[in-house]
C-alpha positions in Angstrom: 90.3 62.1 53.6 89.2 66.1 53.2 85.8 64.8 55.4 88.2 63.5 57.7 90.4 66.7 58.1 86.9 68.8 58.0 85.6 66.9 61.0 88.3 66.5 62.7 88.7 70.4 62.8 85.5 71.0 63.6 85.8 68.6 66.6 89.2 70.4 68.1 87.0 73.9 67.7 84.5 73.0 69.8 86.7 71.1 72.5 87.4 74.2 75.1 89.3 71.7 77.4 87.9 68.6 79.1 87.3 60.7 79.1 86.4 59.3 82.0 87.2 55.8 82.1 85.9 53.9 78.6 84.9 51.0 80.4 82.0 50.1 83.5 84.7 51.3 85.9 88.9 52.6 85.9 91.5 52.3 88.1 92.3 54.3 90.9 94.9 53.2 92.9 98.9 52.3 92.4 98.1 49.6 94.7 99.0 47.1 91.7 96.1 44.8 89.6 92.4 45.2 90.7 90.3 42.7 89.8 86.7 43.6 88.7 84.0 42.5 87.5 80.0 41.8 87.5 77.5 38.8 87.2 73.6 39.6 86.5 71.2 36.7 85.6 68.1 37.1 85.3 64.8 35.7 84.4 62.3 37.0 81.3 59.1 36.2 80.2 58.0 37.3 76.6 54.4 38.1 76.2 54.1 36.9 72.5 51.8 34.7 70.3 53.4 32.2 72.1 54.6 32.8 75.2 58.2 32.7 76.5 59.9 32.3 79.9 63.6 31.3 80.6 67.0 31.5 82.7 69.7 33.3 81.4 73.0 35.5 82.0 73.0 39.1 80.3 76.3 39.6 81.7 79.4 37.9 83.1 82.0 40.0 82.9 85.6 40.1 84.6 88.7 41.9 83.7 91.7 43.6 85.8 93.0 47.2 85.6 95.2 49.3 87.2 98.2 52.5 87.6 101.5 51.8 86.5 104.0 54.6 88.0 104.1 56.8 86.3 101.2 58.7 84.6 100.1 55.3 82.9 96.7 52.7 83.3 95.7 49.8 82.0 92.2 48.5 81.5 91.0 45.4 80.4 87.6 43.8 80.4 85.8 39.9 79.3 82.8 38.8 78.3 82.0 35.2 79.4 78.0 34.9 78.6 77.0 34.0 75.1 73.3 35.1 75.3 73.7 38.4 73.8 76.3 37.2 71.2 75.1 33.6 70.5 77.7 33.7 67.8 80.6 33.9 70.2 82.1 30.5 70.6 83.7 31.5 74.0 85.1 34.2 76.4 86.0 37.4 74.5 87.4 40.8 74.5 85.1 44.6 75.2 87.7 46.9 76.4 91.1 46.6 76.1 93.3 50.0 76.3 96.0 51.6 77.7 96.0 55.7 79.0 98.2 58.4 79.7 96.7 60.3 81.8 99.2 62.7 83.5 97.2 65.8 82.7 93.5 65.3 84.1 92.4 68.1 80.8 94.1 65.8 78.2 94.5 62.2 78.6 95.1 59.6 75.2 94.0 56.0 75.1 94.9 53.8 72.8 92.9 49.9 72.2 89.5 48.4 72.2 86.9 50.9 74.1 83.0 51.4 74.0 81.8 53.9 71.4 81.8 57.7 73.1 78.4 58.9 71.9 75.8 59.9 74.0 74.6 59.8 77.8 72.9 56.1 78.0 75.6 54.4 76.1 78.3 55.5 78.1 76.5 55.0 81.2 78.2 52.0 83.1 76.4 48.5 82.7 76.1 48.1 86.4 74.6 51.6 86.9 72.0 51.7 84.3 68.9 52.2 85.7 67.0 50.3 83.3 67.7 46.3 82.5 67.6 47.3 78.7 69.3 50.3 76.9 67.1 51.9 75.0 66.5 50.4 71.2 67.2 53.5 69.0 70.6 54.1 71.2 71.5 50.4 70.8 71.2 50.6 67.1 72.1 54.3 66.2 75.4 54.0 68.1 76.4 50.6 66.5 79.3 50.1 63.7 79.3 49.2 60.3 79.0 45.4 61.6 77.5 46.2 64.7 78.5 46.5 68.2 78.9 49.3 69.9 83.0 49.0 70.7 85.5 49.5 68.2 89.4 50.3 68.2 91.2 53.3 68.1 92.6 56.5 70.1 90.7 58.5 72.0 92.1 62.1 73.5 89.9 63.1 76.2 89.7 65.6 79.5 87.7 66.5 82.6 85.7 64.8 84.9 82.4 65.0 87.1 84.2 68.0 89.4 84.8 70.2 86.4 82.6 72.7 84.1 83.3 70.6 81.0 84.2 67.1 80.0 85.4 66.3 76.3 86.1 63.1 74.2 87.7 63.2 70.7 88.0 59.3 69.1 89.2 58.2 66.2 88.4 54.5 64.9 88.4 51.7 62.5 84.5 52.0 62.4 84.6 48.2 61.6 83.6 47.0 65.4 85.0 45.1 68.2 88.1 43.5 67.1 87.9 44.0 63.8 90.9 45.5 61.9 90.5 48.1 58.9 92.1 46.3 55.8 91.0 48.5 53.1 92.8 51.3 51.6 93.5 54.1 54.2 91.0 56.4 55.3 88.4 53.9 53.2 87.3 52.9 56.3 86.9 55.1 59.7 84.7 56.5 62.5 85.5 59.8 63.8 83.3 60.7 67.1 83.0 63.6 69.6 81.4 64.3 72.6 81.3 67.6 75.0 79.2 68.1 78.3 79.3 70.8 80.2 78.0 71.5 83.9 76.6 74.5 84.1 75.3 74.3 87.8 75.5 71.5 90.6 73.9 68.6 89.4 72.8 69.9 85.4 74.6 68.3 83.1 74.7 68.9 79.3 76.0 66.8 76.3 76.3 67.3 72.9 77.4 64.2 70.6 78.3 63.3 66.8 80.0 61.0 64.6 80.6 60.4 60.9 82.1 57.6 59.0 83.1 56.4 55.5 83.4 53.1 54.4 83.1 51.4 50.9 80.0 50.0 49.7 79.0 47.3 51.3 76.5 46.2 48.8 76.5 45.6 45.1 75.7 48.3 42.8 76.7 51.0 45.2 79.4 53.1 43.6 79.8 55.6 46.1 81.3 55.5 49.7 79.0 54.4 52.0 78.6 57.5 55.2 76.7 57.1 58.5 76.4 60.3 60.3 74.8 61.1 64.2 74.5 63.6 65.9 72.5 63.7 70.0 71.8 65.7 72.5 71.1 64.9 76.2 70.5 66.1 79.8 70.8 65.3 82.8 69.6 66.2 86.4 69.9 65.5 90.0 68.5 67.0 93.0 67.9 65.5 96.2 67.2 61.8 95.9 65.5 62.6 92.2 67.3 62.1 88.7 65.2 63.3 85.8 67.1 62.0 82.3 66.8 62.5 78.6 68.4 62.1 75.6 67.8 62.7 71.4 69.7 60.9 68.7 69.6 61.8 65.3 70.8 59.1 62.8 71.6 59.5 58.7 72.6 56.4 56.5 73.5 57.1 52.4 74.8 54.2 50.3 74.2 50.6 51.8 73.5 50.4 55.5 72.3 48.1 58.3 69.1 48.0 60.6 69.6 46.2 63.8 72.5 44.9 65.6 73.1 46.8 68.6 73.7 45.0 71.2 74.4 41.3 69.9 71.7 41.5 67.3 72.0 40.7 63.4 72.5 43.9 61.6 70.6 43.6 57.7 72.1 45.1 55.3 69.7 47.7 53.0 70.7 50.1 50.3 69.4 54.1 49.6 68.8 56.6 52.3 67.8 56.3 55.7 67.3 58.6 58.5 66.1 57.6 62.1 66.0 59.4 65.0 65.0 58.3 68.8 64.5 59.8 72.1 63.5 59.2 75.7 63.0 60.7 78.9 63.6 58.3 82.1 62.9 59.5 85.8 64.4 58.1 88.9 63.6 58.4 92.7 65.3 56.6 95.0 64.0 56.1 98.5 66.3 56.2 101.6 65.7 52.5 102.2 67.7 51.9 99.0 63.8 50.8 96.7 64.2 52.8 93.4 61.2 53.2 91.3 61.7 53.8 87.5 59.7 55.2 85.1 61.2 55.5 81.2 59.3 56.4 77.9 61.0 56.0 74.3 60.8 57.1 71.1 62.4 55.7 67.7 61.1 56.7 64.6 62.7 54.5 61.3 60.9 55.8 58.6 62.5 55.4 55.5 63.4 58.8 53.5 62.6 57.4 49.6 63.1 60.7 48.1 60.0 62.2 48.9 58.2 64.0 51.7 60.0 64.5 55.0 58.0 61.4 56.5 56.1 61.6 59.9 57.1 60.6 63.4 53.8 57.8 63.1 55.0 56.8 59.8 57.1 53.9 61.5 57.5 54.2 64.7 57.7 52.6 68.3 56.9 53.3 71.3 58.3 52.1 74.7 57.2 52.2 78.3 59.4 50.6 80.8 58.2 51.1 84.7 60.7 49.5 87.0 61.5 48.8 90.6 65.1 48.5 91.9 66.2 47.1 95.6 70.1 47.6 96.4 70.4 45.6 99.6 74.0 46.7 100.0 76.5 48.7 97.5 77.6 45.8 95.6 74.4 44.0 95.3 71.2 45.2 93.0 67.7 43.4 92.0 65.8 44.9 89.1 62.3 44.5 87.8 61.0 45.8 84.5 57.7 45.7 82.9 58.6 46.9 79.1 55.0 48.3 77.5 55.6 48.1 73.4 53.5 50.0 71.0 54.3 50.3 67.2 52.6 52.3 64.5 51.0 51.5 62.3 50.6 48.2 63.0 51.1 47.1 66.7 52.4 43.9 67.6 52.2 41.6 70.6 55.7 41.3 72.3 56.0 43.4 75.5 58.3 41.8 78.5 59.1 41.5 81.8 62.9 41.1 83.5 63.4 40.1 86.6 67.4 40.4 87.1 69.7 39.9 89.9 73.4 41.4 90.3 76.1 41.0 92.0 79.5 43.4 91.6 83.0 43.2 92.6 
């Protein structure tokens, strides 16, 4: 509970004033329910010892929001497509919240959101600019059982016109839809996140999160903590967006590797520290053909005590180069080549993605 307290106070210190919508989109209009959602099959082929190629949905999503007079919204998002969470037996929830958001410097939700860490994760599923997040976000941002949503209140303030933005959270730390039943406090995330805008088109964000929860394997007398900590940045000038982003990840007790986004996490015990980055450039053509071009970094090199171990100890290495086509604003068709190199052993398993989406 003192960690809490600590963090917590740190957090409000560095808040000067200023969370945009949790979800791929928010309300804005009074104009009653707004239905919205977004489709995108695609097509992969898995260059492995044995070769892959298949149909499939990464997302079907739907879900309704909206303004209710006064100073109150309502969001509310499904997922329909089991191919990133095979386990699912049907439709569930992501997002589910409610926000008061009178004052556009300090606005509380309250429900299921995405985690507020970093700029890739937050990034809107429909906007991202790549098919795949990056791995080492995917995983570093994930809960004790992974996912990357959880549920909880958030207090949050500014927005893209404004010199800062802030988000304050405070969750279960358990993942999506799954309650805290342990003693209280045993259990909990506590995550913050600041950018600031220092000129048109810079932006600037600073992330962490810590969280506590008992030992989640046998022999383990201590708490188990997870602590991250990112940085990222931002930039847009003329048709050009140049992106990066550095996450800094620290497991003591028992923790997982894996999971993300609808993997199996694995549950290991002692330390661990990983850390991951990538820089991504964007140009975008005025007849609406987009190339990408993205390079990543994550290093999971076990820390066993010893020497601070290398970036080359365990590390992989991603290229994706990309081409995107929006034939109109609601309709998007992505290609991705992903080059994969590990060290020190490499194995055979890049990927391509061909992926349609549609928006609405």
């Amino acid at each position: 509970m003192k960690n809490l307290l600590l963090i917590a106070g740190i957090m409000l210190l560095l808040v000067p004033a200023s969370l945009r919508g949790q979800g791929c989109s928010e309300a804005s209009s009074d104009e009653g329910v707004k239905v919205w959602g977004c489709l995108q099959p695609e097509f992969g082929m898995k260059f492995e010892d044995k070769n892959q190629a298949s149909f499939g949905f990464r997302r079907m999503r739907i879900g309704v929001m909206g303004n209710i007079p006064y100073d109150f919204s309502y969001y509310v998002m499904l997922e329909t497509s089991q191919f990133l969470n095979p386990d699912r037996s049907g439709a569930f929830l992501l997002d589910g919240f409610i926000t008061y958001s009178r004052f556009r410097d300090f606005k509380i939700s309250v429900g299921s959101f995405k985690n507020q860490f970093g700029r890739e994760l937050i990034m809107p599923c429909h906007a991202l600019y790549t098919i795949q997040r990056s791995k080492f976000v995917d995983e570093l941002t994930s809960n004790i059982n992974g996912g990357n949503r959880d549920i909880g209140l958030a207090i949050m303030g500014g927005n893209d016109t404004t010199l800062l933005t802030y988000t304050v959270t405070l969750t279960n730390g358990t993942g999506n839809l799954q309650i805290d039943n342990n003693n209280l406090f045993d259990t909990y995330a506590l995550s913050g996140r600041m950018t600031i805008q220092p000129v048109r088109g810079l932006y600037l964000g600073v992330s962490a999160r810590y969280g506590e929860n008992p030992p989640t394997a046998e022999g383990v007398e201590q708490q188990d903590t997870k602590i991250r900590y990112g940085f990222d940045a931002q930039y847009s000038v003329g048709n050009f967006t140049l992106l990066g982003e550095y996450i800094h990840g620290s497991d003591e007790g028992s923790y997982t590797e894996g999971g993300g986004c609808g993997g199996d996490p694995v549950t290991k015990t002692g330390t661990n520290n990983a850390n991951g980055f990538y820089v991504m450039g964007v140009y975008r053509f005025p007849f609406n053909l987009e190339p990408v071009y993205k390079f990543e970094s994550y290093n999971t090199a076990k820390d066993d005590g010893g020497d601070v171990p290398t970036i080359a100890d365990n590390t992989s290495y991603y290229q994706t180069f990309g081409l995107n086509y929006y034939p109109n604003d609601w309709t998007r068709i992505q290609a991705n080549y992903v080059y994969r190199a590990e060290r020190p052993t490499e194995t055979n398993n890049d990927c391509f993605i061909l992926q349609l989406q549609v928006k609405f």
